[in-house]
C-alpha positions in Angstrom: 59.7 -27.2 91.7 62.1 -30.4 91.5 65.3 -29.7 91.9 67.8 -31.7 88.9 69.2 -34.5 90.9 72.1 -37.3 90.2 72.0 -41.0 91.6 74.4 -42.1 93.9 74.5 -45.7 95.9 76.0 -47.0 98.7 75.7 -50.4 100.3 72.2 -49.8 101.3 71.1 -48.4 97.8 70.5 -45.7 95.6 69.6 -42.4 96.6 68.8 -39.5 94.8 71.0 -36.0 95.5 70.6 -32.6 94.4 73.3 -32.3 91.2 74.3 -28.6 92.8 75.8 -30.1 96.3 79.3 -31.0 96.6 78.3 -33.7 99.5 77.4 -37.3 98.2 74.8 -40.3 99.6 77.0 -41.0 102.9 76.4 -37.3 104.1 73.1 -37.8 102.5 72.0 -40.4 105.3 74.5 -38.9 108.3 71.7 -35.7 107.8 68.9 -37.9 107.9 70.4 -39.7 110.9 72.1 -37.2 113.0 69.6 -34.3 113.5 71.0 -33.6 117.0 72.3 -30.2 117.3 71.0 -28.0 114.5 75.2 -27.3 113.8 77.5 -28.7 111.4 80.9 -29.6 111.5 81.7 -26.6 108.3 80.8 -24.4 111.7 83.8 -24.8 113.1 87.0 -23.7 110.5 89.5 -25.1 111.9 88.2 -28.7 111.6 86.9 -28.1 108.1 90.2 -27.0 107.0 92.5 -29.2 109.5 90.5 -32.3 107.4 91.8 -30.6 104.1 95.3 -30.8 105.0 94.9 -34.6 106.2 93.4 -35.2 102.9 96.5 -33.4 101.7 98.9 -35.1 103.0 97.7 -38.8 102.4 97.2 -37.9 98.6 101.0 -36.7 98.3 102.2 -39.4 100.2 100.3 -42.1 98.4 101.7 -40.0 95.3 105.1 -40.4 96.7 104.6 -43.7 96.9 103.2 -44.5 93.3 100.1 -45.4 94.4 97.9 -42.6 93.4 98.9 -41.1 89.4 100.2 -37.4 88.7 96.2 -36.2 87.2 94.2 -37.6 90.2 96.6 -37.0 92.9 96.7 -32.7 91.4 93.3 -32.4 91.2 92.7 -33.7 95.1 95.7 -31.6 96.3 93.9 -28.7 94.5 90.5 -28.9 96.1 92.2 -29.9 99.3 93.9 -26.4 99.1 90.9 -24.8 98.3 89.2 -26.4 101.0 91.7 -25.5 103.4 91.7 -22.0 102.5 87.9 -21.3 103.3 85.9 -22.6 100.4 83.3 -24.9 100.3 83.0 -25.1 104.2 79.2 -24.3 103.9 79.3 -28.0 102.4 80.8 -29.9 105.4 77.1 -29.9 106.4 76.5 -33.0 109.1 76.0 -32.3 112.3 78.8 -32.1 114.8 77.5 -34.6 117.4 77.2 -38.0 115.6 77.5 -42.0 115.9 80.3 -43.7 114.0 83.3 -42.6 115.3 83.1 -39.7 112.8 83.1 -41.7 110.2 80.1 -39.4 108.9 82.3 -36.6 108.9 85.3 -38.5 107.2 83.0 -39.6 104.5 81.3 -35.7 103.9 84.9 -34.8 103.4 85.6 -37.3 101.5 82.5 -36.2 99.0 83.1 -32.8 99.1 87.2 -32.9 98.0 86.5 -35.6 95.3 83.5 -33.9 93.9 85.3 -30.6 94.1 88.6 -32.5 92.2 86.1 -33.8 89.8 85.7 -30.6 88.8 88.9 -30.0 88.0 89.1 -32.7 85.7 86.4 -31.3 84.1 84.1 -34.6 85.1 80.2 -33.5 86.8 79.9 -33.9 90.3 79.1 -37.9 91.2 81.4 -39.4 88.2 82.7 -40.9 90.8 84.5 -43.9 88.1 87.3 -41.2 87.5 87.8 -40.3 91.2 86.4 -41.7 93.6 85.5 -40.7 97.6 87.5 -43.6 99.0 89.1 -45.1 96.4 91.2 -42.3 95.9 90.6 -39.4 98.9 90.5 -42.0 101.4 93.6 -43.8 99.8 95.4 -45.7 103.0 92.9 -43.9 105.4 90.3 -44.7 107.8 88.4 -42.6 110.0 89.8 -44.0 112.7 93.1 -42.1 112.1 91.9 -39.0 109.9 89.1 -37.9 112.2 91.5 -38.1 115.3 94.5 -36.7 113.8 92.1 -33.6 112.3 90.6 -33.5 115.6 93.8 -32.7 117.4 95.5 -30.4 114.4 92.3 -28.6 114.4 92.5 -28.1 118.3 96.2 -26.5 117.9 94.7 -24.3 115.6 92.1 -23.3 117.2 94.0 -23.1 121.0 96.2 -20.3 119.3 93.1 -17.8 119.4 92.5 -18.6 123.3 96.1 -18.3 124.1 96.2 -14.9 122.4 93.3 -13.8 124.4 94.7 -15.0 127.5 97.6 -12.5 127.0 95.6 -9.9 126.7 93.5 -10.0 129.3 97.0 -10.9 131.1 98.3 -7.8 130.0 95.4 -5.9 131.0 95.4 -6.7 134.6 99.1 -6.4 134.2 97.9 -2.6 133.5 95.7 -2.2 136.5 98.0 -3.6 138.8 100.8 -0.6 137.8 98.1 1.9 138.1 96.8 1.0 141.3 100.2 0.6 143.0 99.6 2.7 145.2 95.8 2.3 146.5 96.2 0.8 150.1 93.6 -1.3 151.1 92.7 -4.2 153.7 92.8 -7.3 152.3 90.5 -10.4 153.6 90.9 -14.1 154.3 87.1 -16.3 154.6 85.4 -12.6 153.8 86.8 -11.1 157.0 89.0 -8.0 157.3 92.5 -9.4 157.5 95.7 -7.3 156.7 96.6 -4.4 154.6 97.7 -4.8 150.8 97.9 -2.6 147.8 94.8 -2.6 145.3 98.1 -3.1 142.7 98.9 -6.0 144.7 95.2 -7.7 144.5 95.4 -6.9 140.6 99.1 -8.6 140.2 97.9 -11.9 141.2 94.9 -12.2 138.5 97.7 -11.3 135.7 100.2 -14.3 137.2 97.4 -16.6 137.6 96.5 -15.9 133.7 100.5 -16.2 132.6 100.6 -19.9 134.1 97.5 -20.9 132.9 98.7 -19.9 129.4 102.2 -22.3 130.0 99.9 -25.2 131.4 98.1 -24.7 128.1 101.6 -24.8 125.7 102.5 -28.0 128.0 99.2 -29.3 127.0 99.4 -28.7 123.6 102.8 -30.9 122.8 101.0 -34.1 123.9 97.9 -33.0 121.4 100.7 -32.9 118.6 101.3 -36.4 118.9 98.7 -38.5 116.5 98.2 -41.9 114.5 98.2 -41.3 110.4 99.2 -44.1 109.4 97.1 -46.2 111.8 94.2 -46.9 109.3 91.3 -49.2 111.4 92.9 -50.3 114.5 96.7 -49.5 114.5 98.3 -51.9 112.8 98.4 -49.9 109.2 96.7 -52.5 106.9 96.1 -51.5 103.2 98.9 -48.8 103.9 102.8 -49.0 102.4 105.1 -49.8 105.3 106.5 -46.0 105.1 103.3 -44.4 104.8 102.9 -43.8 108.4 106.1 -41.3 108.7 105.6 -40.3 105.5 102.3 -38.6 105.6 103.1 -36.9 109.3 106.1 -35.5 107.8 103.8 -33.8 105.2 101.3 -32.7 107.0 103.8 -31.5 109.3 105.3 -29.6 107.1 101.6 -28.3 105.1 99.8 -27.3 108.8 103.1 -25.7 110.3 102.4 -27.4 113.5 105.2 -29.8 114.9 103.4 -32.8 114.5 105.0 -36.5 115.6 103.4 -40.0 114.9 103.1 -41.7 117.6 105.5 -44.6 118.8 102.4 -47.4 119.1 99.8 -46.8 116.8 97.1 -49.6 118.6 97.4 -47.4 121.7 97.0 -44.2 120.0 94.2 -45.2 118.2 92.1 -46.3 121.4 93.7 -43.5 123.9 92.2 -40.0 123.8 93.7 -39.3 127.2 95.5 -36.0 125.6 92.6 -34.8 125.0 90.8 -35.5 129.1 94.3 -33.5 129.6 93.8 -30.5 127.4 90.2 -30.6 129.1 91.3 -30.6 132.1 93.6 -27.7 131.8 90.9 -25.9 130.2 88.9 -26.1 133.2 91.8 -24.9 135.2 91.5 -22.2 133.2 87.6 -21.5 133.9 88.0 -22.1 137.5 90.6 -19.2 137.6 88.7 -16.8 135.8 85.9 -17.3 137.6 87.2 -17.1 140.8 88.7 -13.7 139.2 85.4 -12.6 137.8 83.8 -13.3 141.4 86.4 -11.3 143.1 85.1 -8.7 140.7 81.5 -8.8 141.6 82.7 -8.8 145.4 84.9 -5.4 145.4 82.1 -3.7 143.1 79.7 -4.7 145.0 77.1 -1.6 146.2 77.2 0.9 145.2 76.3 1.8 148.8 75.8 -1.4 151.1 78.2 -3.3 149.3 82.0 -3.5 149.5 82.3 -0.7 147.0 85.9 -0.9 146.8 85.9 -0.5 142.7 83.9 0.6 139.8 83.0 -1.8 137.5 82.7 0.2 133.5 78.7 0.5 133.5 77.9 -1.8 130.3 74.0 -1.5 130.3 70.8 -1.2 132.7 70.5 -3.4 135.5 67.1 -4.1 135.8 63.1 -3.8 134.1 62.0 -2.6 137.7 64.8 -0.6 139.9 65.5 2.6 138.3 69.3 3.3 138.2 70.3 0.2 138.8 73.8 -1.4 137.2 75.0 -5.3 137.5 78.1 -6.9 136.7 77.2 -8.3 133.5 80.4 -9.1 131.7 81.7 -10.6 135.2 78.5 -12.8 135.0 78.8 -14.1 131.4 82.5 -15.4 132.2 81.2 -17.1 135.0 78.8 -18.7 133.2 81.4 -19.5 130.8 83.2 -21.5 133.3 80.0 -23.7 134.3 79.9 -24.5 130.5 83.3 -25.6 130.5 83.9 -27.6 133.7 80.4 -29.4 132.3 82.5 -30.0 129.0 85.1 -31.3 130.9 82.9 -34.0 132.3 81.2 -34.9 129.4 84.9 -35.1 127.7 85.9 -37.5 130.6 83.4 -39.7 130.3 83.7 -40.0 126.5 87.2 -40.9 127.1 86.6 -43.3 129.7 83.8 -45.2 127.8 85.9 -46.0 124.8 86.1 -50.0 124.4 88.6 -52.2 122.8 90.7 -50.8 119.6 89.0 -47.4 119.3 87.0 -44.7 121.1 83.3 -44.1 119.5 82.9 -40.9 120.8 85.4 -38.5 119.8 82.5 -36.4 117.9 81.3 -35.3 121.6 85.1 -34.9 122.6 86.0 -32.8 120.0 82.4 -30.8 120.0 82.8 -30.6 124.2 86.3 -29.0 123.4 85.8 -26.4 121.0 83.1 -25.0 123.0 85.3 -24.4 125.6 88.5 -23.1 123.6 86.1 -20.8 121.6 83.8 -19.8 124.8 86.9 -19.3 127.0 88.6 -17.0 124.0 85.1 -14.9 123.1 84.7 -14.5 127.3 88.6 -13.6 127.6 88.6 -10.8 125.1 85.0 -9.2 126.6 86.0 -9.3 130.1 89.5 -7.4 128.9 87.8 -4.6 126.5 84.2 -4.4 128.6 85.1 -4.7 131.8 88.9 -4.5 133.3 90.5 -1.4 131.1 87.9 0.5 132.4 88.1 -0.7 136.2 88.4 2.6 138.6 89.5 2.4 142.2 87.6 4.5 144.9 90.5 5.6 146.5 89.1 7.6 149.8 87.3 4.9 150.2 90.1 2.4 150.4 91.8 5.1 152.8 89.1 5.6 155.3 88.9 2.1 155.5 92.6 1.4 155.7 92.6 4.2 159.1 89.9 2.7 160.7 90.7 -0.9 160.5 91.2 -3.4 163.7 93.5 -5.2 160.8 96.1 -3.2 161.5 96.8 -4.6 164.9 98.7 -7.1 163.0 101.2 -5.0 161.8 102.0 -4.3 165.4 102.6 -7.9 166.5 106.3 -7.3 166.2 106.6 -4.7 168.7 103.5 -5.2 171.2 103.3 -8.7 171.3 100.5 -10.9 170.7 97.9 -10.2 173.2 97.9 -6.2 173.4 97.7 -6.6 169.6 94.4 -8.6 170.4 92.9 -6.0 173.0 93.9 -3.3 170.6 91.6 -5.0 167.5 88.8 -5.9 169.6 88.8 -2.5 171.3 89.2 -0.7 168.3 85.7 -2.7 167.1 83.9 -2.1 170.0 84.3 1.5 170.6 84.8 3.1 167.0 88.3 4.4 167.8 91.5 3.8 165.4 94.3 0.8 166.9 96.8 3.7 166.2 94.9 6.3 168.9 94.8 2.6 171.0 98.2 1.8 171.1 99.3 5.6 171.8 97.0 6.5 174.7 98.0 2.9 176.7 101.3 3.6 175.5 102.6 0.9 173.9 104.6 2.8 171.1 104.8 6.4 170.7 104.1 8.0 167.5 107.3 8.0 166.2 107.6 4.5 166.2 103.9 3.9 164.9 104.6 6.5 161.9 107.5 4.3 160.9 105.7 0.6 161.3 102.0 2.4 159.6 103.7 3.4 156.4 102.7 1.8 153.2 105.8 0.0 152.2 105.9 -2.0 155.3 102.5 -2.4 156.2 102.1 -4.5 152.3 105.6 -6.3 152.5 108.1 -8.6 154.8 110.0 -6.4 157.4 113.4 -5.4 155.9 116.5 -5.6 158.5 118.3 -2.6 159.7 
């Protein structure tokens, strides 16, 4: 059956759309050109809704300004509100990676607020002579400064979630460290036994290494904040009012809730997207660390029984189609695997940036595609590798203690008081034969039990020596 259509044109002609869709002819041909990824830009929210509250903003500051009248400028506000609060997103419908400098997705959000405004006027979708797309959304816009300035508002919002999930798998390591205070183990250096430490202590370092990332990620945030409404093509504000600029940052300032600030040269802001190759890059500090984390993980777990077998990972599901009984380190594994995704983004990102040209960067699609798979990636592997694996982390504690007795490591702790090379013969002897250092330092009698009792002790075997 044909579906009732309406007629719209652009400067390549008439096309035919289906009367029920909010989107118009230039998302018409951005589907028919772009069929890249199979996902549209209404998949990610915060974009969708961050391009709302540009549209916003221009239309009250071009109101402000007396250049857009009181009926018009309501009915856009309206659908931009709408917009911005979850409707209509399944209409923001081209696909995410796209030529044009996203001017495909400027011109589907155009489409979609006026037609949705039209309606409030009580006009059918495509009587575009009352309001039009870019006579009257687009009013002293250009893609060049929307999609960037949504781009980066839609980033802040969407960071928010990832720092949130950062904090809690902060606080859940946090957690483990208190509880396993007082597990002594042998650390290692290069894989090899090395000196004692608390399993507490190995635990503390994950939830510190998490609590910077999460201020490199606030630092990286405030230059994100900074953006060019008010640039139009290239910078230099044509077809906008001289106060239009701090005007319509000042709004959407104040509609988004974010601290937003236009920025002092509006040429270089259009062409730069180096804030963004530095949010990347913090990102991938972010995956690095986690992964390093995640191998540690796989490393103390390893076994049960030929491995290191130093902790017990919470069982999550079978481990293989062909050896019964078997039980991997699956939520370890997906976060690393997260973290290949993201230092890959982090290329592609810096290679976007680099191959911008002139007065403006082509490619901030891919840049702001490239980035929300890694916020939203980072924040879904986060939160599973908090619930699914670390709360239910368990210690094997005699383990640990056997291991902790028999280990040549401790011949470091006796440096202090045997010196260097009896410290070395105690180690290697303690290898070869099977006996403890303790049993090797008594019988040659280089400190009597006493003294050994008082140097082998938790406390100071896992801190600095304290004066007398």
């Amino acid at each position: 059956m044909n579906r009732p259509t309406r007629l719209e044109h652009d400067l390549l002609g008439e096309r035919e759309i289906p009367s029920n869709v909010y989107w118009g002819i230039h998302t018409l041909r951005a589907l028919e050109n772009y069929p890249i990824t199979g996902q549209s830009i209404g998949s990610y929210p915060e974009l969708v809704r961050a391009l709302a509250l540009v549209k916003q903003a221009a239309a009250r500051a071009n109101h402000r300004l007396g250049q857009l009248d009181e009926a018009r400028y309501r009915a856009i506000e309206e659908a931009c509100m709408d917009v911005a609060n979850g409707r209509l997103h399944g209409q923001f419908v081209v696909d995410v990676i796209q030529g044009g400098a996203g001017t495909s997705t400027n011109m589907n959000a155009n489409e979609v607020i006026a037609n949705l405004a039209l309606e409030k006027l009580g006009w059918p979708k495509g009587h575009y002579q009352e309001l039009h797309p870019l006579n009257h959304v687009n009013m002293s816009q250009s893609t060049n400064d929307v999609y960037p300035t949504a781009l980066k508002l839609a980033v802040v919002f969407a960071i928010q979630g990832l720092l949130d999930a950062l904090d809690i798998l902060r606080a859940d390591f946090a957690a483990k460290s208190a509880e396993f205070s007082d597990v002594l183990k042998i650390g290692r250096t290069q894989l090899q036994d090395a000196v004692p430490m608390t399993l507490g202590q190995e635990f503390s370092t994950y939830a510190v290494m998490l609590a910077e990332d999460s201020k490199r990620l606030r630092e990286a945030i405030t230059l994100i904040q900074e953006i060019n409404l008010g640039a139009t093509a290239i910078g230099t504000g044509i077809n906008t009012d001289s106060r239009y600029a701090k005007m319509v940052t000042e709004f959407l300032a104040d509609l988004s809730g974010v601290p937003l600030t236009a920025a002092e040269n509006l040429i270089e802001a259009t062409q730069d997207t180096g804030s963004f190759v530095q949010l990347s890059g913090v990102l991938k500090r972010i995956a690095g660390k986690l992964s390093k984390i995640c191998n540690d993980l796989r490393l103390l777990s390893s076994g049960p029984q030929a491995g290191f077998g130093e902790i017990n990972l919470p069982e999550r599901a079978a481990g293989s189609s062909i050896m019964p009984g078997k039980i991997n380190p699956i939520i370890p594994e997906v976060v690393n695997q997260i973290a290949f995704e993201v230092i890959g983004n982090d290329i592609t990102i810096t290679m976007a940036s680099e191959a911008g040209q002139l007065q403006l960067n082509a490619f901030e699609p891919i840049i702001g595609h490239s980035l929300f798979k890694s916020i939203e990636h980072l924040e879904a592997g986060c939160r599973t590798l908090a619930e699914n694996c670390v709360r239910g982390i368990t210690a094997n504690r005699e383990l640990l203690a056997e291991r902790v007795r028999t280990s040549a490591g401790l011949a470091t702790a006796l440096n202090p008081y045997i010196g260097y090379e009896n410290a070395t013969w105690a180690a290697r002897e303690a290898l070869r034969s099977g006996r403890t250092v303790a049993e090797l330092v008594l019988e040659k009698g280089l400190m009597d039990q006493h003294a050994l009792d008082r140097v082998l002790r938790p406390e100071v075997l896992t801190a600095p020596i304290q004066p007398e």
